[in-house]
N, C-alpha and C positions, 0 to 999 in steps of 0.2 A: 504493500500500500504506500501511496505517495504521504510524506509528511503531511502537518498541518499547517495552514500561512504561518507567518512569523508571529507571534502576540503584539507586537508593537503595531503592526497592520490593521490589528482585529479589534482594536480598543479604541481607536482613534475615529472611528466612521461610525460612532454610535448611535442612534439618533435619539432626540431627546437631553433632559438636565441629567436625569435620573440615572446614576451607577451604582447598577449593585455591589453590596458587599461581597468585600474579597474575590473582585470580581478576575483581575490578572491572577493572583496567587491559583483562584480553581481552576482555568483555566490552561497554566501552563501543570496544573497535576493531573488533569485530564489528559490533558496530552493526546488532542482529537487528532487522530488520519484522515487522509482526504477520501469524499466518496463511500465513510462509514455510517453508521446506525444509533442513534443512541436518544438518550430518555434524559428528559426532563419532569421530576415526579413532581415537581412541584413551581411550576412557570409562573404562574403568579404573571406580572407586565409584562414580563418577557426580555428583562434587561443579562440575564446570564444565557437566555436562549439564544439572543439579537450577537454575541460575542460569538457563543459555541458553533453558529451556523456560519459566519465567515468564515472562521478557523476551519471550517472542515469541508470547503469551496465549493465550487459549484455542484462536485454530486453529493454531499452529504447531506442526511434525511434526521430531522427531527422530529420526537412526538412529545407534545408538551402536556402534560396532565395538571388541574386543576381541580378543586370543587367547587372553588368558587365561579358562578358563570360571570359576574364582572369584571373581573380578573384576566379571564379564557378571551373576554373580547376585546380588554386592551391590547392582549399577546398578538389576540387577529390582527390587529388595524397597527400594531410594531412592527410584526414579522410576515405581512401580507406583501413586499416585496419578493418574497424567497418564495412564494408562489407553494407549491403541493411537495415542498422539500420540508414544509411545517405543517403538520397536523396537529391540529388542536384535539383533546380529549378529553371531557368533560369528565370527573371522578372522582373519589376519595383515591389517595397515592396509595393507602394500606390497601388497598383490595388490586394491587400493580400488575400482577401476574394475571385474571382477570382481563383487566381491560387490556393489556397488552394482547391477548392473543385473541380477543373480538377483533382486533385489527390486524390481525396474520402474523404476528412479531411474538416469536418464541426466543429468540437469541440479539443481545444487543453488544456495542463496543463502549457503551459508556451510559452512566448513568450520573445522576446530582439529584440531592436531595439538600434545599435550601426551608429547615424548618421553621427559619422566623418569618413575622406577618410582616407583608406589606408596606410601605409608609401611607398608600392608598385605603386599606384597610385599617390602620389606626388613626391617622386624619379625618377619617368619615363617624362626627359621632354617632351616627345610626346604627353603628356599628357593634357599638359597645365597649370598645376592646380599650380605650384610654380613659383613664378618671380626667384628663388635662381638659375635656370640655363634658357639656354632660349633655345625656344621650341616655337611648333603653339601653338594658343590660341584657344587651344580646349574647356578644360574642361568639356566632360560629360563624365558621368559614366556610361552609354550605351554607347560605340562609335558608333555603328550603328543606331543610330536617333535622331532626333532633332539638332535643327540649334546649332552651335557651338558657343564659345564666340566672335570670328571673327567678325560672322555676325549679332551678334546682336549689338555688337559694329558701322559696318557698317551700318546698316537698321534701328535701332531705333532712333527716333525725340532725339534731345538734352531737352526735357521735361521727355521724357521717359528714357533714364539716369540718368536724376538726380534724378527719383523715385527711379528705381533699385538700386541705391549707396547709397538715405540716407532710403529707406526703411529696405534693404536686410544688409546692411553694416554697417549702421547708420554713415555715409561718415558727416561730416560735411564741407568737403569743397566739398559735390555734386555736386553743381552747376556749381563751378569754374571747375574742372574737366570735365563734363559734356560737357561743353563749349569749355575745350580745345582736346576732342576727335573729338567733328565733327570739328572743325575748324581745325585741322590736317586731318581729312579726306579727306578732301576738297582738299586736294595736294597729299597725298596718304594713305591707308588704315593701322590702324594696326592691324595688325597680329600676334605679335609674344611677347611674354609673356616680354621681356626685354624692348622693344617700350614703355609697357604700364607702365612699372614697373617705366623707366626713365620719361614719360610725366606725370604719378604721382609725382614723386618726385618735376619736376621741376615748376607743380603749387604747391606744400606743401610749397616750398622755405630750403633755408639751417638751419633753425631752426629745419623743422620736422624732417629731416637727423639726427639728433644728437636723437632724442628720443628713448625707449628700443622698440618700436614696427614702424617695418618699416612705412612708408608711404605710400607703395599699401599694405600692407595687408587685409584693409577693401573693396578697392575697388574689390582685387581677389577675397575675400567672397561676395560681393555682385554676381558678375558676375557667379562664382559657382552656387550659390541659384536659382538666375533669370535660366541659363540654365540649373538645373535638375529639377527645381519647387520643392525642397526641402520641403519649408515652406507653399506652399499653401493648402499642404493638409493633415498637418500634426495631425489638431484638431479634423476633420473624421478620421484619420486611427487609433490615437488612442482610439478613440471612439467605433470604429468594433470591436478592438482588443480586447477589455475590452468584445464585445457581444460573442465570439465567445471559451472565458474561459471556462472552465468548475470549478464548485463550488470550490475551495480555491485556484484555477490556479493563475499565478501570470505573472506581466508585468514589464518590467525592461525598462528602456529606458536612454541612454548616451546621452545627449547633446553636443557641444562644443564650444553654443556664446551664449548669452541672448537673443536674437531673440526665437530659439527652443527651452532652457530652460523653457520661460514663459508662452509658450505655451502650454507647455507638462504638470507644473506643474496648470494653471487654469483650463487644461482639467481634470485633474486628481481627481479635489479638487472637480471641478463640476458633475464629476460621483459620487463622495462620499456622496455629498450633494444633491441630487434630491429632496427626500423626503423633503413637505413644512408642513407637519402637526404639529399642538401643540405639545411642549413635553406632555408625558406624556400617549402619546395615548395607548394602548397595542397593535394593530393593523395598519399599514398605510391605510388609508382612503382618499389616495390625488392620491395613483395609482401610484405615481414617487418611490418607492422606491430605495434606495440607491443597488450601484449597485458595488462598490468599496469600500477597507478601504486602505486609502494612510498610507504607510510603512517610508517613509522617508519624514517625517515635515519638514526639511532643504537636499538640495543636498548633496549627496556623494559627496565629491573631493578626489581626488590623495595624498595620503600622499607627505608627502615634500622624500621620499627615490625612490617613483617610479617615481617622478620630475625629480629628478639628474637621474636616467636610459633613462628615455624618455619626453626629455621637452616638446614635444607634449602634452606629455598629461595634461597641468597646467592647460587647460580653462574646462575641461572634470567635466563635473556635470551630476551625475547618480539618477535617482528617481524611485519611483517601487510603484504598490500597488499588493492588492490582491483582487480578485474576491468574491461578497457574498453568 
């Protein structure tokens, strides 16, 4: 297979303001060939799609997976130059294997999964997803299904909160929180992203108020997590992902908390490591053999210059391996 353009080539013809995070860095760990195949699980605008498809010239073929359809139609009207080299695909990413082979694709050369939302998606308070302006307390990234953050707020036990806030958030004042959502329920529901923002603050007390990281921000991340199931099935999908390579294909994957980070990297480490035989053997003899070689020993992080452009991106940690 012919290389892929240069990176320098492929970043500079972007169109639009909007640069995703760690957008060079995945790029050159993908390390696309020209004329190949590959997956985007989670396209979103389509600003790491708009890179992936120069870099990998005139024949290479992208499929961009989304569930959210606003999303799917920004990527359309991005990546509508590159004509039917970009397929859009309407989806949850966890059910990937799935929708990949509804559309004839059982073997890819590359894949990316960019877990964090949007700036499109947290700028729209409709959304739900920021306390920074107020808005219902939706937050999923399908709007057309599953119970919203309203109602799980309103329907789940004061036990079952305080798993979602120090599981999903790692909340350490879970409990306390927990305690004071249904005891506010109990007079009237909330609903609306500043409710939750202020009844977090006002259990943190005025000391949390002064810290560099607000006081609901864990609890928003938990709430997130809990209603798109984020994390529960993130150890299977990278696991498919890794089956569905083709020999040096490679998998990139963006985190943005240590919850998904730790995940992604024990999964990664334990496709690397299957094989349990003596060194030394010439042959595997135990049947597991290894099935990955991890590329990045320590996370990517954001330089300190694409910090100051998009301070979003300071918790963003990228890992990648490559198929054997």
């Amino acid at each position: 297979m012919m290389p892929a353009r240069n990176i320098e080539d492929t970043t500079v013809t972007l169109s639009g303001v909007h640069v995703p995070v760690l957008l060079r860095e995945t790029i050159e760990l993908l390390a696309p060939s020209s004329g190949t195949t590959v997956v985007d699980a989670t396209v979103g605008a389509g600003g790491h799609a708009e890179a992936w498809l120069l870099a990998l010239g005139p024949h290479g073929r992208l499929l961009g997976i989304d569930r959210d359809e606003r999303a799917l139609e920004l990527a359309r009207r991005r990546l509508a130059r590159f004509g039917d080299r970009f397929v859009a695909v309407r989806g949850d990413h966890a059910d990937l294997l799935n929708l990949l082979r509804r559309h004839g694709v059982f073997a890819v050369d590359g894949l990316l999964f960019d877990l964090g939302l949007s700036s499109m998606q947290l700028d729209d308070p409709g959304r739900g997803f920021s306390f920074r302006a107020d808005g219902p307390l939706d937050m999923r990234m399908d709007p057309d299904s599953g119970p919203t953050a309203a109602e799980i707020l309103a329907s789940a036990s004061e036990e079952e909160l305080r798993r979602i806030l120090w599981s999903w958030g790692e909340e350490r004042g879970a409990r306390a929180i927990a305690r004071a959502i249904v005891e506010r329920r109990s007079r009237r529901p909330v609903r609306r992203t500043r409710e939750l923002a202020e009844l977090v603050c006002d259990v943190a007390g005025p000391a949390a108020r002064r810290q560099r990281i607000h006081p609901a921000t864990r609890t928003f991340q938990a709430l997130r997590i809990a209603v798109n199931r984020e994390i529960v099935d993130l150890e299977r999908l990278v696991t498919e992902s890794t089956s569905i390579l083709r020999r040096r294909g490679r998998l990139a994957v963006i985190a943005y908390h240590s919850l998904e980070d730790r995940i992604v990297k024990h999964t990664l480490r334990a496709l690397a490591a299957r094989c349990i035989c003596p060194p030394g053997l010439p042959v595997c003899g135990c049947g597991r053999e290894n099935l990955l070689r991890v590329l990045t020993a320590r996370p990517v992080r954001p330089a300190d210059e694409e910090i100051a452009r998009n301070p979003r991106a300071r918790s963003a940690r990228l890992r990648a391996g490559e198929r054997l």
